[in-house]
VOSELUM-407231 format. One record per residue (C-alpha): x, y, z; residue in three letters. Coordinates in Angstrom, 2 decimals. Example, Ala and Ser with C-alpha at 12.3 -4.5 7.8 and 13.67 -1.06 7.14 Angstrom:
REM VOSELUM-407231
+---------+---------+---------+------+
!      px !      py !      pz ! resn !
+---------+---------+---------+------+
!   12.30 !   -4.50 !    7.80 !  Ala !
!   13.67 !   -1.06 !    7.14 !  Ser !
+---------+---------+---------+------+
//
This chain:
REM VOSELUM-407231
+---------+---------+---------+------+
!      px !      py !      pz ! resn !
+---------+---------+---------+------+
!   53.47 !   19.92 !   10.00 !  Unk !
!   55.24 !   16.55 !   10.97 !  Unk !
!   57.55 !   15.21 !   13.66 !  Unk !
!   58.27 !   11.82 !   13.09 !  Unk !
!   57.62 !   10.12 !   16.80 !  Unk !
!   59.46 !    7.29 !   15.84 !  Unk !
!   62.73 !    9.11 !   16.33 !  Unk !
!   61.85 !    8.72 !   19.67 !  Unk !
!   60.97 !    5.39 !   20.13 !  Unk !
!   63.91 !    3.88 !   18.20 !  Unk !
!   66.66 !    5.23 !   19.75 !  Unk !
!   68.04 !    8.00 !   21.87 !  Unk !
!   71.40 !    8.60 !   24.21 !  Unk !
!   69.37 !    9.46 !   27.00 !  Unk !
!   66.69 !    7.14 !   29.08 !  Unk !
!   64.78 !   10.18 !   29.78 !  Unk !
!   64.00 !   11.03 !   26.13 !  Unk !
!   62.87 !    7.23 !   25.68 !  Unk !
!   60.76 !    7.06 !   28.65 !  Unk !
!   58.95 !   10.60 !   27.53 !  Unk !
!   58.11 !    9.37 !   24.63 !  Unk !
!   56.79 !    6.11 !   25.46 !  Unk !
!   54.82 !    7.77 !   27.90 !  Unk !
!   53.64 !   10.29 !   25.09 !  Unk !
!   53.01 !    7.21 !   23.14 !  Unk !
!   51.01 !    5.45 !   25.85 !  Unk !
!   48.86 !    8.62 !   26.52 !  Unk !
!   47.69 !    8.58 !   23.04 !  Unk !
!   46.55 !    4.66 !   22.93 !  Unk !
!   44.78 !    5.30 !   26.19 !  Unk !
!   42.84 !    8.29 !   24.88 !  Unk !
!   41.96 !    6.98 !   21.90 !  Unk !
!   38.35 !    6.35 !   20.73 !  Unk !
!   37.12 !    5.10 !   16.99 !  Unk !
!   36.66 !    7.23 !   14.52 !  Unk !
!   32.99 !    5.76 !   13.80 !  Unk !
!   32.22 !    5.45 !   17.57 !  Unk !
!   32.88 !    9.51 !   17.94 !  Unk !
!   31.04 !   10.24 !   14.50 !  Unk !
!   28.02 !    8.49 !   16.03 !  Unk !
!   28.08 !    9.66 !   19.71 !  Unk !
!   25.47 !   12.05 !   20.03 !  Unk !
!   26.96 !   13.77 !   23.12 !  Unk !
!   29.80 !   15.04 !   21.11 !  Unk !
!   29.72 !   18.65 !   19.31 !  Unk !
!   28.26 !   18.52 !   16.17 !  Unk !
!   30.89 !   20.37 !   14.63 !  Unk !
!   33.69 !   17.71 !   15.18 !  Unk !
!   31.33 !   14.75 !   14.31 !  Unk !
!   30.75 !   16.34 !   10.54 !  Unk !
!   34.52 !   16.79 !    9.89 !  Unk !
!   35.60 !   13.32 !   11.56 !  Unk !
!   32.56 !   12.02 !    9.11 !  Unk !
!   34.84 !   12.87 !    6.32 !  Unk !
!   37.54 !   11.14 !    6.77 !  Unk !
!   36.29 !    8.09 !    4.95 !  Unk !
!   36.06 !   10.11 !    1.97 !  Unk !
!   38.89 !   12.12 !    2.16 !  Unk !
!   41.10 !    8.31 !    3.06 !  Unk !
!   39.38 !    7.08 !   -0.49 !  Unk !
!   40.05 !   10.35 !   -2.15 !  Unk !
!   43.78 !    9.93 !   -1.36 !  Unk !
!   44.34 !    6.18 !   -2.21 !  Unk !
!   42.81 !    7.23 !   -6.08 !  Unk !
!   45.72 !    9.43 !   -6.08 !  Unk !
!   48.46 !    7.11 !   -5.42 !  Unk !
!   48.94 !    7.36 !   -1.53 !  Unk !
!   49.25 !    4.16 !    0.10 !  Unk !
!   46.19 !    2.62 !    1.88 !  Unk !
!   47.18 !    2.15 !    5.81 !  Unk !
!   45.37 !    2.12 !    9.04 !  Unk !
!   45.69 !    5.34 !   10.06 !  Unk !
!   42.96 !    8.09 !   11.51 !  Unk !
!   40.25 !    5.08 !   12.52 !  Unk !
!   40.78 !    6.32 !   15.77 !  Unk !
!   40.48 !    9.84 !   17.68 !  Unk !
!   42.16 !   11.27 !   20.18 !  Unk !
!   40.77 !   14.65 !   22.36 !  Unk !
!   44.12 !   16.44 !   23.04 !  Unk !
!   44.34 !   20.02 !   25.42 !  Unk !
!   46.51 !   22.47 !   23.71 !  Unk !
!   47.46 !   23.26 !   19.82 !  Unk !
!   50.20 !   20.82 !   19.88 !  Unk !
!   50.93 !   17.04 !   20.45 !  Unk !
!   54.34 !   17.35 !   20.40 !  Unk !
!   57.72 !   20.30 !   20.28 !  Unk !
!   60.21 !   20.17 !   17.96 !  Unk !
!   63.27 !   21.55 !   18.87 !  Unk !
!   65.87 !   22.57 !   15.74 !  Unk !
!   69.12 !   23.49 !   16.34 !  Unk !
!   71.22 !   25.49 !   14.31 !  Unk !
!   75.31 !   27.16 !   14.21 !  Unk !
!   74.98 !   30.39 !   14.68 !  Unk !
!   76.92 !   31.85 !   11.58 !  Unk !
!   75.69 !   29.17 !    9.69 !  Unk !
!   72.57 !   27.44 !    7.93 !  Unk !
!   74.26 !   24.48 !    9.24 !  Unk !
!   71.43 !   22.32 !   11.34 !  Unk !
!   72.42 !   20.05 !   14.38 !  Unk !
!   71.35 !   16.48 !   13.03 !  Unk !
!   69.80 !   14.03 !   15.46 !  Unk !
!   70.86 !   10.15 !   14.58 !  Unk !
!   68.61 !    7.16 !   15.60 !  Unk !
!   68.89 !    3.28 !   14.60 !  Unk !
!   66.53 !    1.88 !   11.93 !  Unk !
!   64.91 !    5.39 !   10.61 !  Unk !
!   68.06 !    7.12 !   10.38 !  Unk !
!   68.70 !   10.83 !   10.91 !  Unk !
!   66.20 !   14.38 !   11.04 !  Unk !
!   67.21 !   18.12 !   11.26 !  Unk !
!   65.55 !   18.52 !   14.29 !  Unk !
!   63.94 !   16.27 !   17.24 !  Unk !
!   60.25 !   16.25 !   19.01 !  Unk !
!   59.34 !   16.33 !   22.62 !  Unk !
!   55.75 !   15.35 !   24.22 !  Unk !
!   56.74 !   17.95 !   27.03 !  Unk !
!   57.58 !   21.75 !   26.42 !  Unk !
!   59.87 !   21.30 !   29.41 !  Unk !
!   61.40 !   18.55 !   28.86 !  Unk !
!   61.75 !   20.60 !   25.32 !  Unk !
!   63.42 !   23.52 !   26.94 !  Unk !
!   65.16 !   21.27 !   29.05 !  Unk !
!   67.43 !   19.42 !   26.05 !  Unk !
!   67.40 !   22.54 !   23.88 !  Unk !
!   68.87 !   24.91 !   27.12 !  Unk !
!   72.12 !   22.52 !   26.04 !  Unk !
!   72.83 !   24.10 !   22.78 !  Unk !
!   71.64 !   27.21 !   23.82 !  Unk !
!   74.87 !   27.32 !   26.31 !  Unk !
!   76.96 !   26.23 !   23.55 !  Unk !
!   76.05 !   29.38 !   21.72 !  Unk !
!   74.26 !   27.39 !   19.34 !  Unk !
!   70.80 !   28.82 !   17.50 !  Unk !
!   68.10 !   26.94 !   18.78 !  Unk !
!   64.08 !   26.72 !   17.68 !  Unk !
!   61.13 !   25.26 !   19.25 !  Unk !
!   57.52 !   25.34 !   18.01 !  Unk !
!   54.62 !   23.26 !   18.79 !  Unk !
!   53.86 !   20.29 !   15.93 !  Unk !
!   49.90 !   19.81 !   15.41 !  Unk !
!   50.71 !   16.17 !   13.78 !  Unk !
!   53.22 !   13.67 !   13.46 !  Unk !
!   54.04 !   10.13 !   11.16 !  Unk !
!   55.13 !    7.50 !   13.13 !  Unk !
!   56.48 !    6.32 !    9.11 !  Unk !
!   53.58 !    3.39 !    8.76 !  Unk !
!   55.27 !    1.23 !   11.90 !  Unk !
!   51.69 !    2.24 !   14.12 !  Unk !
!   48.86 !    3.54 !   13.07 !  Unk !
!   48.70 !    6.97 !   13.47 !  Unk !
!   45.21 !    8.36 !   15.20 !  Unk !
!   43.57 !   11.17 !   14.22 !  Unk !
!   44.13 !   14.14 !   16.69 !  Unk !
!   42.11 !   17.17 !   18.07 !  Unk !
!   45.34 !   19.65 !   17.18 !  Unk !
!   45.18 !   18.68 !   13.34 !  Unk !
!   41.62 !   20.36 !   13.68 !  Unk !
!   42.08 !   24.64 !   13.21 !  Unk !
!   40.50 !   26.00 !   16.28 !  Unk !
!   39.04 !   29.46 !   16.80 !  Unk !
!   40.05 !   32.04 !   18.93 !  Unk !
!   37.57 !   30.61 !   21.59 !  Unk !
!   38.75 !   27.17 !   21.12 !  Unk !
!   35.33 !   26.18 !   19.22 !  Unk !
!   36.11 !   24.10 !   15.91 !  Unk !
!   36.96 !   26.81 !   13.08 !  Unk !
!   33.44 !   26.68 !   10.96 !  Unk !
!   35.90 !   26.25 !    7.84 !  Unk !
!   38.62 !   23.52 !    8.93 !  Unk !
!   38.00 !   21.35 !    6.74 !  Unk !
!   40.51 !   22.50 !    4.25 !  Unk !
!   43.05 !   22.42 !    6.90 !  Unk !
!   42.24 !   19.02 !    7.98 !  Unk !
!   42.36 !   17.89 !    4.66 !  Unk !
!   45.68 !   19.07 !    3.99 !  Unk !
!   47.38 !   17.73 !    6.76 !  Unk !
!   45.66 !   14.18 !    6.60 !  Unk !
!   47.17 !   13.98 !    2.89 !  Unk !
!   50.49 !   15.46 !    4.19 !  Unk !
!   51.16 !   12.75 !    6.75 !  Unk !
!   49.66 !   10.35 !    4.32 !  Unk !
!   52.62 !   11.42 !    2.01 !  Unk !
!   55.20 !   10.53 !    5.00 !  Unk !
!   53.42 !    7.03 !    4.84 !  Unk !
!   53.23 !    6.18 !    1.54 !  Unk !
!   56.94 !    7.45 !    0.55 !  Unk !
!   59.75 !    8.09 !    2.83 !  Unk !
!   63.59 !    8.50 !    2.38 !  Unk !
!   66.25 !    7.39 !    5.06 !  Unk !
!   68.24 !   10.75 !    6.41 !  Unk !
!   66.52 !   13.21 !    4.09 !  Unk !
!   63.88 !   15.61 !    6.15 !  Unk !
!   64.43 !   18.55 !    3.81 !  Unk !
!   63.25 !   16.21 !    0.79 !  Unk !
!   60.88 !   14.13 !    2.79 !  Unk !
!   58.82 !   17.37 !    4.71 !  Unk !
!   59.15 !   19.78 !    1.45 !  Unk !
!   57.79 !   16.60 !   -1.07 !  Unk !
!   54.57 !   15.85 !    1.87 !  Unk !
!   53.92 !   19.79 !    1.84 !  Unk !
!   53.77 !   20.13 !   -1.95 !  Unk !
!   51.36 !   17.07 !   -2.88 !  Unk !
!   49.16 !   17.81 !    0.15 !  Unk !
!   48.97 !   21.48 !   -1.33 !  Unk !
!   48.03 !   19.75 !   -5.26 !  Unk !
!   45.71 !   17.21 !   -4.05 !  Unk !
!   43.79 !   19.61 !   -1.46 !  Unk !
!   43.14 !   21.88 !   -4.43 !  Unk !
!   41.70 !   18.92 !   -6.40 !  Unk !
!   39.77 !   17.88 !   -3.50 !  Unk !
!   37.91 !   21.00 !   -3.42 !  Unk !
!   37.95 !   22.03 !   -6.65 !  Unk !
!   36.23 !   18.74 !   -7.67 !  Unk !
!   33.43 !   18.90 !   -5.04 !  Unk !
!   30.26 !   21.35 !   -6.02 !  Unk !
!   29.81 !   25.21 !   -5.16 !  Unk !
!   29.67 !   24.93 !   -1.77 !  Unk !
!   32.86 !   23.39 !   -2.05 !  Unk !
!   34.62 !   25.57 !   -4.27 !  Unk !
!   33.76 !   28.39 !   -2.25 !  Unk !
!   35.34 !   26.97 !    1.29 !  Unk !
!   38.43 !   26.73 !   -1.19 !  Unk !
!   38.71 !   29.85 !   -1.86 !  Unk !
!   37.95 !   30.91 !    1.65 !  Unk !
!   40.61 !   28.94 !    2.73 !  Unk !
!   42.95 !   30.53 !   -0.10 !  Unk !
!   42.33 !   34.06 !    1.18 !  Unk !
!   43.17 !   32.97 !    4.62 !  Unk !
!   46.32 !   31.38 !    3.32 !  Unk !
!   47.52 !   34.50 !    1.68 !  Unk !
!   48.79 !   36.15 !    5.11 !  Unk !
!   51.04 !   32.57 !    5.59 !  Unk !
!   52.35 !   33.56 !    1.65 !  Unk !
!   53.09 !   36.69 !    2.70 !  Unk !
!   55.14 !   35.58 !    5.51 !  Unk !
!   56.78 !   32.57 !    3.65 !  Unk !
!   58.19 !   34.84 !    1.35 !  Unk !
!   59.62 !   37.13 !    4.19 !  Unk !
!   61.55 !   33.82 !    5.19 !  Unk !
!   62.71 !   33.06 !    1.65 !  Unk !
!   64.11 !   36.46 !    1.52 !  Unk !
!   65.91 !   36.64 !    4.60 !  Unk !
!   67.00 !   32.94 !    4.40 !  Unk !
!   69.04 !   34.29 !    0.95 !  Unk !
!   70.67 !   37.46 !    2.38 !  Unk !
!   71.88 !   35.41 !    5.91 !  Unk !
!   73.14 !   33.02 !    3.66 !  Unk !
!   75.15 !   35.05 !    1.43 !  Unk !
!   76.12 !   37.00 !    4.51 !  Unk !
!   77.38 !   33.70 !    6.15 !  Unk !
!   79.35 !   32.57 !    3.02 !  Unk !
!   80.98 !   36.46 !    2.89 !  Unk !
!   84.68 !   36.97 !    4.04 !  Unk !
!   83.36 !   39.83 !    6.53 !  Unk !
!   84.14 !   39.06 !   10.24 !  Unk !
!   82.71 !   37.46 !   12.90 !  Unk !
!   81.57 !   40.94 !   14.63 !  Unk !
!   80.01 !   41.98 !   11.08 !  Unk !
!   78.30 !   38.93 !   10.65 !  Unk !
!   76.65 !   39.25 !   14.08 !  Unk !
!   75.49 !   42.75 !   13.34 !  Unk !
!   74.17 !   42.05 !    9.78 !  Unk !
!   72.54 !   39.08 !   11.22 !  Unk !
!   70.78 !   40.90 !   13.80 !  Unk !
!   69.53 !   43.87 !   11.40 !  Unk !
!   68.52 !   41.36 !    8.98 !  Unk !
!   66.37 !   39.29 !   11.26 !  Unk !
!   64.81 !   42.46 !   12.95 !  Unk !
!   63.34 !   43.62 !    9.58 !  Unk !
!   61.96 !   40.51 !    9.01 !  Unk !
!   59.99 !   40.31 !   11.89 !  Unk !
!   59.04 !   44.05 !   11.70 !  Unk !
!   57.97 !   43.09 !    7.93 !  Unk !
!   56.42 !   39.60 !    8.60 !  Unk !
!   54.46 !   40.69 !   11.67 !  Unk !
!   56.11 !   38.17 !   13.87 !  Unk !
!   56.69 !   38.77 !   17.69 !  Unk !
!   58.82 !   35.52 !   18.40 !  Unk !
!   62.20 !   35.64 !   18.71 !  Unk !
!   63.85 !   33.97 !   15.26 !  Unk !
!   67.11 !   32.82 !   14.61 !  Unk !
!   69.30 !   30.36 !   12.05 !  Unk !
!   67.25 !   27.45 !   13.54 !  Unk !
!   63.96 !   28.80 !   12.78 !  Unk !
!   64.97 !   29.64 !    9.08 !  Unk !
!   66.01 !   26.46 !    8.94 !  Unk !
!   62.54 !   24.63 !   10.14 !  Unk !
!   60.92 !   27.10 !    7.15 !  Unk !
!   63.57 !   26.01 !    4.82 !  Unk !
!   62.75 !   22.14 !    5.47 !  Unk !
!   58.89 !   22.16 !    4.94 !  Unk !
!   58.77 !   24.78 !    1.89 !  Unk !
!   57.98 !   22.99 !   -0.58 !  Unk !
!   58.35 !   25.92 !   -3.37 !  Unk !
!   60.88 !   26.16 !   -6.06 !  Unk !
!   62.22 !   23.09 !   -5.50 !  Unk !
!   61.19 !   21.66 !   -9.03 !  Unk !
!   58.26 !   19.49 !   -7.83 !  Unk !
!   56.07 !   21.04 !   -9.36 !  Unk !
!   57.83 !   20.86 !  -13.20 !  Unk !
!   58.38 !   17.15 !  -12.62 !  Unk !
!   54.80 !   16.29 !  -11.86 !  Unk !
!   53.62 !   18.31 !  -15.03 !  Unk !
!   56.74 !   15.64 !  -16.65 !  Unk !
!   53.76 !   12.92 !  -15.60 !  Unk !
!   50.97 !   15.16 !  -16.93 !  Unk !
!   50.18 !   15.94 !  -13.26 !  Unk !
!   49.29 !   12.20 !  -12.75 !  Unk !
!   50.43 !   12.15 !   -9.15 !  Unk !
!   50.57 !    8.43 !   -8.70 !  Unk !
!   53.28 !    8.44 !  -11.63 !  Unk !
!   55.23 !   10.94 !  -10.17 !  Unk !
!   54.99 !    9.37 !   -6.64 !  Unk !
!   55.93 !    6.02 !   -8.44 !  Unk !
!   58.93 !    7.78 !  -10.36 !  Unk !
!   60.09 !    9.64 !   -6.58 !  Unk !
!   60.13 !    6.19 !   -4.91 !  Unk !
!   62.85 !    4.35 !   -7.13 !  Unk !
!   65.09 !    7.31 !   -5.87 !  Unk !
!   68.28 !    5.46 !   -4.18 !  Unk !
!   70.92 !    7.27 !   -1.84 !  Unk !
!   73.16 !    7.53 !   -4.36 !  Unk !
!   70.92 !    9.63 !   -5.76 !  Unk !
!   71.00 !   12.35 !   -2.99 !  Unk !
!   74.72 !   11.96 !   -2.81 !  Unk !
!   74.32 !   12.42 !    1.02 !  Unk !
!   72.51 !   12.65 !    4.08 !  Unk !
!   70.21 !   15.88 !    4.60 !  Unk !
!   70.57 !   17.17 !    1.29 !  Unk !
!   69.36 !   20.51 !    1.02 !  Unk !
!   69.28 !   21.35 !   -2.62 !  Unk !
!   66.09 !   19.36 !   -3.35 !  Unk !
!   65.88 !   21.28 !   -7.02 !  Unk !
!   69.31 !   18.94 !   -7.83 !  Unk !
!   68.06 !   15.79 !   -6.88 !  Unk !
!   64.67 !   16.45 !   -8.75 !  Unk !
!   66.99 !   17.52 !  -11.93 !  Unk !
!   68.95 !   14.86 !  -11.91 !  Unk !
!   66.00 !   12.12 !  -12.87 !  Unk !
!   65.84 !   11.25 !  -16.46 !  Unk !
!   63.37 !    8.82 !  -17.60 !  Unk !
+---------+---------+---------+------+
//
C-alpha cells in the first residue's frame, strides 16, 4: 500500500499535522543507513541482508520495464511496528462519498496519513462526531511522488508471527518496491482511485514476470506466494460484493432508517463471510475500492500494447485532466475506454 507523505509536507490547515510529519520525516533521515552498508554488515541477520541484496536487481528489473530510474531504496531504515504511517479515510455515512483532503502543489487524496496512531485517532475522532464513517489502517510504505528519495523500510518486509523475516518475502517485497516505483514513474494530480488502482495492477504483472522468469527455485516461491494470496482473493471479492449491494442500497428511494438497517446486515455478513474482526464501514469500502486494481480495464489496454508495459505506461502518461473530466474519478474503466490511439 501507499500514503503519499508529501500530503503532509506541502500543506495542511493545522501546524500540528505539519510539525508531525516533519518530525516523521526527520525520524526517517536519522535512521537511515545504506542499502550496501547493511547488505555488508555482518552483525545484521542474515535473512534481511539476502533480500536487501536484491534490490539492485529487482531496481534494474523494473527500469527494463518502463519504470523510471530514481534514487530511491539506497538507503534502509529499521522501523518498530508493521506500519510507518496511518491513513485515516473518511466517508458519508449513506454514501460512497469520501471526505477529500486538499494540499498545494500535489493536489487532492481520498484519505490522509499520520506518523502517530494518536495523533490519527485524534483528527479522525472529528468526523467521527459529525456522524461521518471513518477508517484507519496502518500503511507499510509510502511515495513521497519522486520530490525525496524514498528509503527502503523494515515494514515493506512480511514478518512472521514472531517478528523474524517471513522465509518467503521476497515476493512481497518485490511487489511493493514496483508498486511505489509506479507512484514515481507516473502520477496524476487529484486522482488516488486511478493513481493507487494503476500502481497495484502493474506491480501485480511485473511481479509475476519477475518470478516467472527466474529458474525453479523461483517459480516455486511464486507459486507459494500465489497460494498465500488466495485467502486476500477471497476476501477482495467479499468487498467487491458488498461494495455493489451498499451502493445500490444508497442510490434506492428507501429511507434513512432502512438504509441504516440494510447497511448494518449487509456489513455483518461480510465480516462473518470474510473472516474479518474489525469494525468496517463506508470508509473502509472505500480504501478497498481505491487500491483494487481489478476490472477496471487495465488489463485489456495493456494486451492493446501486446503487454509491452513501457508502451502502455507511455500511452497512460499523455492522459490530461480533461481526460478524467474531474477530480477523484472513480470509474477508472471510463477513463481507460475512452483512449483511442
Amino acid at each position: 500500500m501507499a500514503f503519499s507523505l508529501l500530503t503532509a509536507l506541502t500543506g495542511c490547515s493545522t501546524a500540528k499535522f505539519l510539525i508531525q510529519a516533519g518530525q516523521g520525516q526527520l525520524m526517517l533521515l536519522n535512521r537511515a543507513k545504506p542499502v550496501d552498508q547493511v547488505v555488508t554488515d555482518e552483525r545484521v541477520d542474515e535473512s534481511l541482508r539476502a533480500l536487501l541484496g536484491k534490490i539492485p536487481e529487482i531496481r534494474a528489473f523494473g527500469e527494463r520495464e518502463g519504470l523510471k530510474p530514481t534514487s530511491n531504496y539506497r538507503e534502509y531504515v529499521e522501523l518498530p511496528g508493521d506500519a510507518v504511517v496511518h491513513v485515516v479515510t473518511v466517508s458519508d455515512a449513506l454514501a460512497f462519498k469520501p471526505e477529500i483532503f486538499s494540499f498545494p502543489l500535489v493536489g487532492s487524496f481520498t484519505y490522509i496519513g499520520w506518523f502517530d496512531r494518536e495523533d490519527a485517532e485524534e483528527f479522525a475522532s472529528v468526523y467521527r462526531q459529525r456522524g461521518m464513517d471513518v477508517d484507519i489502517r496502518g500503511a507499510s510504505a509510502y511515495s513521497t511522488l519522486g520530490w525525496f528519495p524514498d528509503p527502503l523500510l523494515s515494514t515493506m518486509i512480511p514478518k512472521t508471527g514472531e517478528g523474524r523475516i517471513h522465509p518467503e518475502a521476497l515476493p512481497d517485497l518485490v511487489h511493493v518496491f514496483l508498486h511505489e516505483s509506479v507512484h514515481a514513474t507516473l502520477y496524476f494530480r487529484d486522482q488516488s482511485y486511478f493513481n493507487e488502482s494503476l500502481a497495484d495492477f502493474v506491480a501485480d504483472v511485473l511481479t509475476e514476470r519477475y518470478f516467472r522468469s527466474g529458474g525453479a527455485e523461483s517459480q516455486l516461491l511464486w507459486a507459494r506466494y500465489l497460494e498465500r494470496r488466495k485467502r486476500g482473493d477471497e476476501v477482495r471479492s467479499h468487498l467487491a460484493k458488498a461494495y455493489r449491494e451498499l451502493d445500490e442500497l444508497y442510490r434506492s428511494g428507501r429511507n434513512e432508517l432502512e438504509k441504516r438497517q440494510e447497511k448494518s446486515r449487509i456489513l455483518d455478513a461480510l465480516k462473518a463471510k470474510a473472516g474479518i474482526r474489525r469494525d468496517l464501514n463506508n470508509a473502509s469500502l472505500i480504501q478497498y475500492k481505491t487500491y483494487d486494481p481489478s476490472d477496471r480495464g487495465f488489463r485489456e489496454l495493456l494486451e492493446r500494447y501486446r503487454g509491452e508495459v513501457p508502451a502502455f505506461l507511455k500511452r497512460l502518461s499523455r492522459l490530461t485532466d480533461s481526460d478524467f473530466g474531474g477530480p477523484q474519478r472513480e470509474d477508472v474503466r471510463a477513463v481507460l475506454e475512452s483512449i483511442r490511439d
